[in-house]
C-alpha positions as CSV (number, residue, x, y, z in Angstrom):
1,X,2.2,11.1,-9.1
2,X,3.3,7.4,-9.5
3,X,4.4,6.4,-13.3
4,X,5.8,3.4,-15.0
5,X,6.8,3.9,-18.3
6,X,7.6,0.5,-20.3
7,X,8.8,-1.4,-17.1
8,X,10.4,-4.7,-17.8
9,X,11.8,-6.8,-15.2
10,X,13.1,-10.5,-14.4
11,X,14.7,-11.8,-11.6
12,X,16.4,-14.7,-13.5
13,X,17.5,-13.9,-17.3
14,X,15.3,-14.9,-19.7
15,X,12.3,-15.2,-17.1
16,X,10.4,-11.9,-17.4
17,X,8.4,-11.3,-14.8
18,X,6.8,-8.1,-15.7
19,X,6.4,-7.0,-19.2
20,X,6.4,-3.5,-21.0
21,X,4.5,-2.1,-17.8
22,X,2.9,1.2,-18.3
23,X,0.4,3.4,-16.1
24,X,0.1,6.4,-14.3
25,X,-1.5,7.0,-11.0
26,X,-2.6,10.9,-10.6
27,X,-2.8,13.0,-6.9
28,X,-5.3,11.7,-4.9
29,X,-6.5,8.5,-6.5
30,X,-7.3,5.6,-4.7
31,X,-5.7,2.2,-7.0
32,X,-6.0,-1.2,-6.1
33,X,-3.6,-3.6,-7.5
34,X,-4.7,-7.2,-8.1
35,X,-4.0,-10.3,-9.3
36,X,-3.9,-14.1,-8.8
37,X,-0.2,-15.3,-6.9
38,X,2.9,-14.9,-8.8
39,X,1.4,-12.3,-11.1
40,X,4.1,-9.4,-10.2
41,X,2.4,-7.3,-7.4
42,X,5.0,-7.3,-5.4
43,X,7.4,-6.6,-7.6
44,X,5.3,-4.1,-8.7
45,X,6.4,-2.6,-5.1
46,X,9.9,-3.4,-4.9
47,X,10.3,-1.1,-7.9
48,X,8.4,1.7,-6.3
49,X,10.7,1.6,-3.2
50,X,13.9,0.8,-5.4
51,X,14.8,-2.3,-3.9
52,X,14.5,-3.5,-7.7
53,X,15.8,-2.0,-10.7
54,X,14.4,-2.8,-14.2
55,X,14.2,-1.8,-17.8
56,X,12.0,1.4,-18.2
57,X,11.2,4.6,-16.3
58,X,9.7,4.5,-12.9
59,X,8.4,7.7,-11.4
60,X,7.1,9.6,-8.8
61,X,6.4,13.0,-9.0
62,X,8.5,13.0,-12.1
63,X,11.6,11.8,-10.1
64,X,12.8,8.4,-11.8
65,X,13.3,5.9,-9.2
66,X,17.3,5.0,-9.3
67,X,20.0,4.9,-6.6
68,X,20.7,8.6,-6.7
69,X,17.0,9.5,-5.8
70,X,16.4,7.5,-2.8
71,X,16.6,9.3,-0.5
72,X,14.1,12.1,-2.0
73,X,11.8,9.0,-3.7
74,X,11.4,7.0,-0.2
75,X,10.5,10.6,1.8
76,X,7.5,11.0,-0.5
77,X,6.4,6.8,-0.2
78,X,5.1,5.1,2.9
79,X,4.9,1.5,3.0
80,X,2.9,0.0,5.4
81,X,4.1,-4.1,5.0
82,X,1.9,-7.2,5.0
83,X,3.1,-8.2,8.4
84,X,3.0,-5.5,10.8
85,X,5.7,-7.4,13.3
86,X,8.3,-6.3,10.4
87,X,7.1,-2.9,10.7
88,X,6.9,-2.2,14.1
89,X,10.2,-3.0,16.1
90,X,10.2,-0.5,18.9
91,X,8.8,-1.0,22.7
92,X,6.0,1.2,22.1
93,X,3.7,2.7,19.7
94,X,4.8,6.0,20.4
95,X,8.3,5.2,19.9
96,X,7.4,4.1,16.3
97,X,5.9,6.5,15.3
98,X,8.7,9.4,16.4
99,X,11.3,7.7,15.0
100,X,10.5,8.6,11.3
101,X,10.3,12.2,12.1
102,X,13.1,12.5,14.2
103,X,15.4,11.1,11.5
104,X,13.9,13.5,8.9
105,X,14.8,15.8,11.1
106,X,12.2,17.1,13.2
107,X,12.9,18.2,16.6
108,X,11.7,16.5,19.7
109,X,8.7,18.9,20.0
110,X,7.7,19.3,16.4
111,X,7.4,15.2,16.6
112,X,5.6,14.9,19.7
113,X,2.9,16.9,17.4
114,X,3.2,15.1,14.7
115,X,2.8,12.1,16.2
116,X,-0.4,13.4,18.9
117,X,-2.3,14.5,15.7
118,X,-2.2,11.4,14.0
119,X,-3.2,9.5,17.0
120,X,-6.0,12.2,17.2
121,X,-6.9,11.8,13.7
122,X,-6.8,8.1,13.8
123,X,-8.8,7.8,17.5
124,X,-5.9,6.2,18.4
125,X,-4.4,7.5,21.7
126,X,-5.3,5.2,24.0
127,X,-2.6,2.8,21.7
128,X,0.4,5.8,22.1
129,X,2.4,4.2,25.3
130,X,1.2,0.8,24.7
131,X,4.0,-1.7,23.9
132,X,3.6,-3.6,20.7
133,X,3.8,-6.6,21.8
134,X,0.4,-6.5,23.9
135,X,-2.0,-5.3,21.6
136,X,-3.6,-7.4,19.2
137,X,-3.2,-7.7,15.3
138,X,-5.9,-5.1,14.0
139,X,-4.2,-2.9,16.5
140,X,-1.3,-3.2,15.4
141,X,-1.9,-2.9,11.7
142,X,-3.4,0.3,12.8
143,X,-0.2,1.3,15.1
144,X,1.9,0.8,11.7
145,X,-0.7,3.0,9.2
146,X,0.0,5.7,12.1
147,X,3.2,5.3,12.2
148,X,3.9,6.0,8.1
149,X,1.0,8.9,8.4
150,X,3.3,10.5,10.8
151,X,6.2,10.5,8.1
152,X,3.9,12.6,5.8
153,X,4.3,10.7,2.7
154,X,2.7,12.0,-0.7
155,X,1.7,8.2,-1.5
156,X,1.0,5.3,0.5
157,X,1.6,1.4,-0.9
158,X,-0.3,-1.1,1.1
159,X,0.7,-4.6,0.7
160,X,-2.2,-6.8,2.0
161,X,-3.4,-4.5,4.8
162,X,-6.2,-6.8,6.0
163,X,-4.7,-9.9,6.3
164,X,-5.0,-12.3,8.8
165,X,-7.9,-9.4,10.7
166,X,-10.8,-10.5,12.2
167,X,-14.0,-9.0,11.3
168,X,-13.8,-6.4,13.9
169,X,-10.4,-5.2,13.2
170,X,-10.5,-5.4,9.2
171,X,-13.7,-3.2,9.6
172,X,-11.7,-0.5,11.3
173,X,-8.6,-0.4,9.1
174,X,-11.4,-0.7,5.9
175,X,-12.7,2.9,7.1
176,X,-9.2,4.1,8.0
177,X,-7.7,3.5,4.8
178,X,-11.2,5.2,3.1
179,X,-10.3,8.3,5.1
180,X,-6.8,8.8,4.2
181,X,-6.4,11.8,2.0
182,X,-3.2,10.6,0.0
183,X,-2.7,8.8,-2.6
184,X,-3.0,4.8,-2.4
185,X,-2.0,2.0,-4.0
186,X,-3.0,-1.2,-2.3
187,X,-2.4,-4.5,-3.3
188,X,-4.4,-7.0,-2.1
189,X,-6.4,-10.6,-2.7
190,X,-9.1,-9.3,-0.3
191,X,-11.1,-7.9,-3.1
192,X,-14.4,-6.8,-0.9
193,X,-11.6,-4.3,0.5
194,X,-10.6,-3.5,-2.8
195,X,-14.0,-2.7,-3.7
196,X,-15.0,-0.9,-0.5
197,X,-11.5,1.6,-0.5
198,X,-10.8,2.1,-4.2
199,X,-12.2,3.9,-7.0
200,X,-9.6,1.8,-10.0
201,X,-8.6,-1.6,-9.8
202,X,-5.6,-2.5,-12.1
203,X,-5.7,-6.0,-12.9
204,X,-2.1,-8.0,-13.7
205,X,-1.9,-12.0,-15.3
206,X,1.7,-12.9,-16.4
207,X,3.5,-9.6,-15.6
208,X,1.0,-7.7,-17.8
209,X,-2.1,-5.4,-17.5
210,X,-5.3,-7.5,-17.8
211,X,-7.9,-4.6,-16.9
212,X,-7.4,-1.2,-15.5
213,X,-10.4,0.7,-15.1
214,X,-13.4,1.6,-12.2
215,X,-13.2,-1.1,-9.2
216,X,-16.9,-1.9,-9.9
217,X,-16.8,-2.0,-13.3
218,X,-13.6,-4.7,-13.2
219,X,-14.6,-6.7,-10.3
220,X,-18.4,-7.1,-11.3
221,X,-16.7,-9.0,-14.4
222,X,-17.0,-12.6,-13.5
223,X,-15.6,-14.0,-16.7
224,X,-12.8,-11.7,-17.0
225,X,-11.6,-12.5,-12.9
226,X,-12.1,-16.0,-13.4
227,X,-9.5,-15.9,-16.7
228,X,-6.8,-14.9,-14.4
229,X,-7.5,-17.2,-11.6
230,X,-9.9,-15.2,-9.3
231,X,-13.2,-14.9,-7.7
232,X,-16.0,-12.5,-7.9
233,X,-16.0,-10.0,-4.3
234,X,-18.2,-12.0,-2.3
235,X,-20.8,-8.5,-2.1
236,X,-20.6,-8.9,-5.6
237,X,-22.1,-12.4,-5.7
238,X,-24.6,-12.1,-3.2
239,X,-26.3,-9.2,-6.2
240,X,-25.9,-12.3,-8.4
């Protein structure tokens, strides 16, 4: 589903940033991406979208990610950003959500259903006709999950979905995200999250693969998060 085959990249020359990145992420799997600031997660994402371009292959569904497969690559990706006021730029909720659909081409109608069962699925109608900027964070964060789920994607990247959530509201997104039937890759520093949503954790330091193995396998291992400038899950420390 999602490949990089010996990815290098470097925004200045001479300053790589990642280095001979390889993995594959299969249908269906659930992937958290982590790593201490600066460790190349987020380039990590920019290549997946093709707002970078590096050295190597990067894939999805076996169509390399380049300037002539944008179009077809960003249909299959949603991207649900770390600050959902970037995200969501209509008046309403409702008006989010059909605009994706509409420009792939859906009529009117064959939106409208779209975006209801989404809503549905999500227990989210009562947010359809309210205007974004009178509901609170979580709800937001949710409003802008709904909104990619209504494009369909095949894969969905998550940069820091719980961020800056109360208890309440990070909760609620937690169990969304568990629910979602597509494949995920998440980055994110919240690693209880991690924990709770995926079943492999890929671990980068220095633009390279630490770790990449099962979530509770990798972030059980206090001497190998600590090496690259991170902390056990706090449900992992209270086993301690």
């Amino acid at each position: 589903m999602i490949e990089f085959q010996h990815v290098n990249f470097s925004y200045e020359k001479g300053t790589d940033v990642l280095h001979d990145m390889s993995f594959m992420i299969e249908k269906g799997e659930s992937v958290g991406l982590i790593g201490a600031n600066g460790a190349g997660k987020s380039t990590i994402m920019k290549l997946l979208l093709g707002l970078l371009q590096g050295d190597g292959k990067v894939l999805i569904d076996g169509i390399e990610v380049k300037k002539e497969t944008l179009k077809e690559i960003r249909a299959k990706l949603g991207f649900v950003l770390q600050n959902s006021d970037n995200q969501m730029f209509m008046p309403t909720v409702y008006e989010d959500m059909i605009f994706g659909p509409l420009n792939y081409g859906l009529s009117r109608e064959e939106a409208d259903k779209r975006v209801d069962e989404v809503l549905a699925r999500l227990n989210l109608e009562y947010l359809k006709h309210r205007h974004n900027h009178k509901i609170s964070g979580g709800e937001k964060r949710m409003g802008a999950i709904a909104t990619i789920l209504a494009m369909e994607p095949a894969a969905i990247l998550m940069d820091e979905p719980t961020s800056a959530l109360d208890p309440y509201n990070r909760r609620i997104v937690i169990n969304t995200i568990r629910e979602l039937d597509q494949t995920k890759l998440i980055a994110s520093h919240d690693l209880d999250m991690i924990l709770d949503t995926c079943d492999r954790v890929i671990l980068i330091s220095g633009g390279r693969i630490a770790a990449d193995g099962p979530s509770k396998e990798i972030l059980s291992n206090k001497e190998l998060l600590e090496s690259n400038r991170m902390e056990l899950p706090l449900s992992m420390m209270n086993q301690k």
